[in-house]
N, C-alpha and C positions, 0 to 999 in steps of 0.2 A: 623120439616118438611123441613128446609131448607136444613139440612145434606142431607135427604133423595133425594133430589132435586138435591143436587151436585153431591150426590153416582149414581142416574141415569142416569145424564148425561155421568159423567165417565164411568159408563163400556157401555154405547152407543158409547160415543167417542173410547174404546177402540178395541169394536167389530167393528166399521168400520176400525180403523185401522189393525186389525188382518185381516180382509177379504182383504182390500186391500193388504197388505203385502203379503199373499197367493197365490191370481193372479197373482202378479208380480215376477217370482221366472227365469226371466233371469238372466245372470252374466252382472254385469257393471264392467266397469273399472274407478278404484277408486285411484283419482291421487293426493300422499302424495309430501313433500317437498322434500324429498330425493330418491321417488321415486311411482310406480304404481304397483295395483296389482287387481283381479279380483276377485268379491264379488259376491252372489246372493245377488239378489236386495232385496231380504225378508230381510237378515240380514242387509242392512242398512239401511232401513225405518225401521225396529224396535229398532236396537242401534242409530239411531237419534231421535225417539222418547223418547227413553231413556234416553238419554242425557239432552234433553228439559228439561222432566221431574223432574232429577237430578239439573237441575241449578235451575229451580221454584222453586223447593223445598227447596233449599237452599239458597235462596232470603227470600224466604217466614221466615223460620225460624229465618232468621239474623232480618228479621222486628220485629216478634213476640216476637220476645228476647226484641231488642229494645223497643216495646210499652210495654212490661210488666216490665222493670226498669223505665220507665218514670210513668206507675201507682203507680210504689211503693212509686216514690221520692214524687207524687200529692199526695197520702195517708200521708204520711209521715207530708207534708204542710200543708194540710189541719188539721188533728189533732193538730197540733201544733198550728192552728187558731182557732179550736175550744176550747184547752188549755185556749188560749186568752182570750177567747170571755168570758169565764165559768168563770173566776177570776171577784173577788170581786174588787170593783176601790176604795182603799183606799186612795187615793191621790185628790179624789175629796173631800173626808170627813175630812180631814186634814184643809183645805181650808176653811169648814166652821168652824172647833172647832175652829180658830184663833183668829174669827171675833171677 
């Protein structure tokens, strides 16, 4: 239900941005480091949308990455505690055969 939730917002988000984009189809002047040049304004509200887009998403994924090695290394730990935990404690039985 929550996909479902995010998937509507997005293409809500993206139909207002199409509409706006649409309206706005004067040419702006678009001023690089080395120099200017003149765009309709639809192509750069939607290649800076795009862009946006492009870096979230590639944020997004470098996390994703991130938290799914930090679950493997916790699985990994944890197993090895439950290894632990499951073994027989011969060393306390030793202790008492001495007596």
């Amino acid at each position: 239900m929550k996909f479902q939730w995010a998937l509507l917002f997005g293409f809500l988000f993206a139909l207002i941005v199409a509409v706006f984009a649409v309206i706005n189809v004067d040419d702006v002047t678009v001023n690089y480091l080395f120099g200017e040049s003149k765009w309709p304004l639809i192509l750069v509200i939607l290649s800076s949308v795009l862009m946006g887009g492009l870096i979230v998403g590639s944020v997004g994924i470098v996390r994703m990455y991130s938290l799914q090695r930090q679950v493997k290394l916790l699985k990994k730990e944890n197993d090895k505690l439950k290894a632990e935990q499951d073994k027989p404690e011969d060393s306390g039985k030793e202790v008492l055969e001495k007596d």
